[in-house]
N, C-alpha and C positions, 0 to 999 in steps of 0.2 A: 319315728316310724318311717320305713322305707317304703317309697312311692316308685311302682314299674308300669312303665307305659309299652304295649303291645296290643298285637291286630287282636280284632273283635273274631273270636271262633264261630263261623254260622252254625255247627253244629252244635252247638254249648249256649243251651237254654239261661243259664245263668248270666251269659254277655250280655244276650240279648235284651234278656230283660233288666241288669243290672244297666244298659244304654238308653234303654227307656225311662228305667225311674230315672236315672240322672237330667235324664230332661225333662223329663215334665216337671223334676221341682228344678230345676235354672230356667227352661225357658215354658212357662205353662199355655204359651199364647199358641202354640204349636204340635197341631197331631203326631204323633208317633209312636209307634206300638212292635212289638217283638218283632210281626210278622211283616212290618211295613220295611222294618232296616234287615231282615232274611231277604226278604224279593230283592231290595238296591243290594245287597250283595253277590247276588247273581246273575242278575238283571241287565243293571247299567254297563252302557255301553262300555265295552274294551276300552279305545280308546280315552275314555275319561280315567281309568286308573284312580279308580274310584278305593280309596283305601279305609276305613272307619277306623277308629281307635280309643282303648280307655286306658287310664290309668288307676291301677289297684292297687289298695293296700298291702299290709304284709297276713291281713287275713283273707285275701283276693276279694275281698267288698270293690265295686267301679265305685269310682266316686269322682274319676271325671272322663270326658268324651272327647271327641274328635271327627268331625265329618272334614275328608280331604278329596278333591278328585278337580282334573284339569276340566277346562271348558272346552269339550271337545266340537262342541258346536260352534264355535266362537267363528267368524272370519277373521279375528286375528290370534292368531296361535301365541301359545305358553301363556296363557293367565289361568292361574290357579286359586282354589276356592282351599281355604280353611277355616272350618267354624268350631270354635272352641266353647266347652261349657264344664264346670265343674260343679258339682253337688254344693250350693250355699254353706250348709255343715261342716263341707270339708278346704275351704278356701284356704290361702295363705302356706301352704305345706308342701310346696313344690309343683303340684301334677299341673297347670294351666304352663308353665314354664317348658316342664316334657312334653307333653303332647305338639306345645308349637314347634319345639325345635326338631321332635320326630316328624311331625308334619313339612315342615320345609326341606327336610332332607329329602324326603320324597317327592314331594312337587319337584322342584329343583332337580333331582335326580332323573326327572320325565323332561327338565325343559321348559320348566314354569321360570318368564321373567320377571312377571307382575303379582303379587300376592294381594288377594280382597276376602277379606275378614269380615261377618257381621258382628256388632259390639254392641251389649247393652250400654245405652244413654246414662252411664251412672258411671261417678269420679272416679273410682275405684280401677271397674274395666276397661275405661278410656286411657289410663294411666298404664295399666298395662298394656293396650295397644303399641303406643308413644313409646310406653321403654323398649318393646323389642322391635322399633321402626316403622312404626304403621303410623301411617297422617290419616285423619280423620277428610269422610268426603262426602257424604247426600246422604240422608235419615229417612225411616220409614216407620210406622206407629203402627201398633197392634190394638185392634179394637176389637170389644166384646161384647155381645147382646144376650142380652138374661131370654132365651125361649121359653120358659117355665112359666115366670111371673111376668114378664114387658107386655107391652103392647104393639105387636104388629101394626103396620095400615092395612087397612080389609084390602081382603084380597079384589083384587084386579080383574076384569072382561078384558078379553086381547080387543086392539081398535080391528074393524072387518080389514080382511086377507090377511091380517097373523093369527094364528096357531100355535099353541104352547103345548110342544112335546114332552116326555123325559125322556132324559139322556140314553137310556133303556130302549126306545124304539130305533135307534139307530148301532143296535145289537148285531147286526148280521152284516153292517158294513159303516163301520163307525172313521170312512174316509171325510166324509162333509165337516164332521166336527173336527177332525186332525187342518184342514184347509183352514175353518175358523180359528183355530185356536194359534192359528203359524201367522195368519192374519195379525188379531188383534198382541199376540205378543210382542210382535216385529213392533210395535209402534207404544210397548210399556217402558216407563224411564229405566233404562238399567245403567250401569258401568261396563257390561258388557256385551257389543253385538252379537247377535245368534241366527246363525244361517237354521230355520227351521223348515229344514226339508227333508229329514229321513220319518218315512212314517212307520218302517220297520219299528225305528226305534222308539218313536210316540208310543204305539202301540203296549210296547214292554214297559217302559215306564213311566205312561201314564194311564190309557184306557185299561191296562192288566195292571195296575196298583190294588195290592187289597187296600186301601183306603178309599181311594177312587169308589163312587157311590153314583154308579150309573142312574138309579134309579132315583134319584133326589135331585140331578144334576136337571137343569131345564132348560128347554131349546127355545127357542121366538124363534118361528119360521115364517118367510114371508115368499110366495111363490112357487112354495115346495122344494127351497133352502134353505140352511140352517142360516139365519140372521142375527142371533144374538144369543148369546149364551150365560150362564153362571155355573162350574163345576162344582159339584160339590164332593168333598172328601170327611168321613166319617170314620170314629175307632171304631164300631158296632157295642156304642154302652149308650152314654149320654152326650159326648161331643162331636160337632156338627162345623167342618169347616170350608171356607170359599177359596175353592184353588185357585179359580180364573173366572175375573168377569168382563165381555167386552162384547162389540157389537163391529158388525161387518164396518167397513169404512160407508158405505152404501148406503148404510142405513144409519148413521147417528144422527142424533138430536132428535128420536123418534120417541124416543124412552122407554125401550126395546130392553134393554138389559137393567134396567129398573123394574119392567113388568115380568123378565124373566126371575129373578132373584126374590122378589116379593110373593112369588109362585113356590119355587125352592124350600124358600123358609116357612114359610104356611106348611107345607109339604112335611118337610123338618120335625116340626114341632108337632103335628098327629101323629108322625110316627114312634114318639116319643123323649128328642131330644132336649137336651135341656140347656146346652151354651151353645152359641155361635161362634165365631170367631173369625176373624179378616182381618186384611192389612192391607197400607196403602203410603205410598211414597208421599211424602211431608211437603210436596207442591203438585201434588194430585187433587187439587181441588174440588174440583166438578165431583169426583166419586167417596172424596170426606165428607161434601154436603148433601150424597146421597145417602151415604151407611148410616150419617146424623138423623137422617128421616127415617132408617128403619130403627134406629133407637140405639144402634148401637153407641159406645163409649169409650174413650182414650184406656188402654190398660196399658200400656209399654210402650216405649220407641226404643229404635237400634238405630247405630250408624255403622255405615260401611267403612272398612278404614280399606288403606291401599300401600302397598309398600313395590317399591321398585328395585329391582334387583341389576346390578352387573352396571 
């Protein structure tokens, strides 16, 4: 059976939602919904050359995917991002092999020197990393909390002079939250720096995400500044996920984004959600033995791989 790998059509219901099921059954730890990869099609920034991609059958079934786009934010120019995922069902038949190498063409083709891959933790996909050059480098776990049936820690009283907003009140000028968020990112472990200063582009692709769930999202304010935060992104069914959680540099060791997050998810679950879901870098300590206290639990790790070019 012959396997063709091309661009995802925004206008072709069927890509879209054939890019979704594909991931939610390869990567289930992970929001994503028609309407989420229609917006980054239009969306993201120029500059990123932001490309998606599947590869179909010879009955145009997707059976596997492709997210490609440079890090246009990066202070160091040409690193490119390719994440590959293929339908379990449909493994071993070529398509993870095409999409990488249509993926590198294109990166490569914009000026990508460094390629970073996330790779599920399992023999299988690390081997395929390795064969097409990618060295394994810093891991990250996906954790998931049952809202349905767990048990929360009762909810919280902010300590006097915090204030716990939702995301929602800072509706008319959601500058304070783009400052935190440039903030506490600057200082999360990544493999690649990010000059986060356009809030043009914040704005489009993050506060204007339909996943992005304004009103779930909780602020800790202290002084009548936003102080600590936890985003929250939802598909609008039963899944409930943490984009970003983090506290002014000002304010940590307060427990500020423990009381914000613990707010969230209470929040969450009345409104009817039913899984959570987070992630956190495999020497992030401090925020494993917090998500541990609200119950959540290991479902998955990935490792970043990284391949050098030229």
């Amino acid at each position: 059976m012959t396997v063709t790998v091309r661009d995802v059509r925004p206008d072709a219901p069927a890509d879209l939602e054939g890019f979704a099921r594909v991931r939610q059954a390869a990567l289930p730890f992970i929001l994503v919904t028609p309407q989420s990869l229609a917006h980054d099609l239009t969306q993201l920034h120029p500059d990123a050359h932001y490309r998606p991609l599947v590869a179909v059958d010879d009955d145009g079934e997707v059976i596997g995917t492709a997210q490609v786009h440079l890090a246009y934010d990066s202070a160091v120019p040409g690193q490119g991002n390719l994440n590959v995922y293929v339908h379990p069902r449909h493994t071993r038949r070529g398509a993870g092999t095409l999409l990488v190498r249509a993926a590198e063409e294109h990166l490569t083709a914009h000026g990508a020197v460094r390629l970073l891959a996330w790779v599920l933790d399992e023999a299988g996909n690390r081997a395929f990393a390795e064969l097409h050059g990618y060295r394994a480098s810093r891991s990250a776990h996906f954790l998931r909390l049952d809202l349905a049936h767990g048990e929360l820690p009762p909810p919280q009283d902010p300590p006097p002079g915090v204030e716990l907003r939702p995301g929602s009140a800072y509706a008319d000028d959601p500058r304070p939250l783009f400052e935190l968020d440039a903030e506490t990112t600057a200082d999360e472990p990544s493999d690649v720096d990010t000059e986060f200063t356009d809030y043009e582009a914040w704005l489009r692709e993050t506060w204007r995400h339909p996943l992005f769930d304004a009103e779930l999202t909780t602020v800790a304010v202290v002084d009548g500044r936003p102080a600590a935060f936890t985003a929250a992104r939802t598909d609008g069914a039963t899944r409930y996920a943490t984009g970003m959680t983090g506290t002014a540099r000002a304010h940590r060791g307060r427990g500020l984004a423990k009381l914000a997050k613990n707010d969230s998810l209470h929040r969450a679950r009345a409104a009817g959600y039913t899984e959570a879901f987070t992630g956190n870098d495999t020497g992030n300590e401090p925020m494993i033995a917090i998500n541990k206290w609200f119950g959540y639990e290991l479902c998955g790790t990935e490792v970043r791989h990284v391949r050098e070019l030229g």
